[in-house]
C-alpha positions as a printed Julia matrix, in Angstrom:
119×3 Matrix{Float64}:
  -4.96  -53.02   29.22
  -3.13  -51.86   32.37
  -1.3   -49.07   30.95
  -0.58  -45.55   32.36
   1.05  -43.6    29.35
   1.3   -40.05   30.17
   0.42  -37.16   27.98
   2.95  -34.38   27.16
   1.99  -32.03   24.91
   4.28  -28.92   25.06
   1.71  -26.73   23.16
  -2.14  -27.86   25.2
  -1.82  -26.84   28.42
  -4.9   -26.97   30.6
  -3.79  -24.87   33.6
  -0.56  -23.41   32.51
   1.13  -21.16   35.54
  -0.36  -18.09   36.48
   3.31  -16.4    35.01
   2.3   -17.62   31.59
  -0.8   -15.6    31.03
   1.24  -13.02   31.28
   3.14  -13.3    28.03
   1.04  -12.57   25.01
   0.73  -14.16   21.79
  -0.61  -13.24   18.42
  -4.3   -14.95   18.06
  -3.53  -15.34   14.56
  -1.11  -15.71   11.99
  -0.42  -12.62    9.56
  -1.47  -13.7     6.51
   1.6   -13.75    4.02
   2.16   -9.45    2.72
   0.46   -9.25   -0.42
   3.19   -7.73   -3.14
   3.35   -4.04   -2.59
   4.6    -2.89   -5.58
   1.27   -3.93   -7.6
  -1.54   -1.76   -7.78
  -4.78   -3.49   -8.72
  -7.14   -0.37   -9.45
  -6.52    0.66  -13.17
  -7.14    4.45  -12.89
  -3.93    4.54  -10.39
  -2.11    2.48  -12.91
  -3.06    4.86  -15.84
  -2.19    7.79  -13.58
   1.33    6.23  -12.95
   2.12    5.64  -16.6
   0.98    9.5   -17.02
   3.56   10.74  -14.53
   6.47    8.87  -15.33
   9.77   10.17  -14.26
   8.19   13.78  -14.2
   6.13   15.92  -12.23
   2.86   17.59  -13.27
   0.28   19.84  -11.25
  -3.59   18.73  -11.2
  -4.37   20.59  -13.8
  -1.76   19.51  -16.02
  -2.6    15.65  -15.19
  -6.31   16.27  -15.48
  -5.6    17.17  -18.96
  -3.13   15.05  -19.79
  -5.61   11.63  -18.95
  -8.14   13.48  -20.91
 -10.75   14.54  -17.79
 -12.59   17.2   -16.72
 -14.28   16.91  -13.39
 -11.55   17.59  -10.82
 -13.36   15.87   -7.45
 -13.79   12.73   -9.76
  -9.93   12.82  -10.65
  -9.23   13.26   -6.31
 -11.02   10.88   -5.17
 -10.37    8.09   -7.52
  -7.26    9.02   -9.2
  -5.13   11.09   -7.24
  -5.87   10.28   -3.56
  -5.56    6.27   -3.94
  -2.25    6.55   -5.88
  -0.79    8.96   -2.66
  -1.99    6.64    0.13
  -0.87    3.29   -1.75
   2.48    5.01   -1.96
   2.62    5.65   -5.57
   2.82    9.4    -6.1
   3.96   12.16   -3.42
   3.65   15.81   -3.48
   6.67   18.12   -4.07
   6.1    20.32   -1.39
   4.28   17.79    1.28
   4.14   20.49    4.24
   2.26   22.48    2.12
  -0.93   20.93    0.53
  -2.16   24.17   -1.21
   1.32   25.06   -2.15
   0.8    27.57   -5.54
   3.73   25.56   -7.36
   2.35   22.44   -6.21
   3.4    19.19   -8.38
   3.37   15.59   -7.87
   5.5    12.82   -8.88
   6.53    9.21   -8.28
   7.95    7.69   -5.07
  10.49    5.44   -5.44
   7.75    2.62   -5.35
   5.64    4.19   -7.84
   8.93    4.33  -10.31
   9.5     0.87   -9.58
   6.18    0.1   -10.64
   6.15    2.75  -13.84
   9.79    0.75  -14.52
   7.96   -2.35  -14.59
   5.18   -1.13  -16.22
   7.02   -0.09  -19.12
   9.45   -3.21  -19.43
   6.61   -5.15  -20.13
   5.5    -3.21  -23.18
């Protein structure tokens, strides 16, 4: 054939500059941000609608979804809902707080908003 085409290719480089290396680059794409403002785990979702615009103490919440074994109602009611952003405690600072309450964030109201617009 007799033809010398040459290859450019501005994104394979086989022995880019030593200056180069330097810079970094993500190895991977983020996948696309799930939506936030959904909670898939229905005991957080039934806590949520129990809360509403007010706030309750433990005990009062406990009672109020019908359950009796506080570590149960922790660990897979109450402690989800406050790291997915849901529900916050009145006096943060203060776990152990005697007038302790918790109520929505403004993400958890968004989602109780929702949640109640659709029945």
């Amino acid at each position: 054939m007799g033809e010398h085409n040459e290859l450019k290719n501005r994104y394979m480089l086989i022995n880019p500059p030593k200056e180069w290396k330097k810079l970094s680059r993500p190895e991977q794409v983020p996948e696309q941000v799930p939506n936030k403002l959904y909670s898939d785990t229905p005991l957080v979702i039934d806590l949520i609608k129990v809360i509403g615009p007010q706030e309750f103490s433990i005990s009062q919440l406990m009672k109020l979804l019908k359950l009796k074994h506080r570590p149960n109602f922790l660990e897979y009611h109450l402690k989800p809902s406050v790291q997915n952003g849901f529900v916050c405690m009145k006096y943060p600072d203060s776990p152990h707080h005697p007038r302790q309450k918790y109520l929505l964030t403004v993400k958890g109201l968004a989602l109780y908003n929702e949640l109640t617009k659709k029945l």
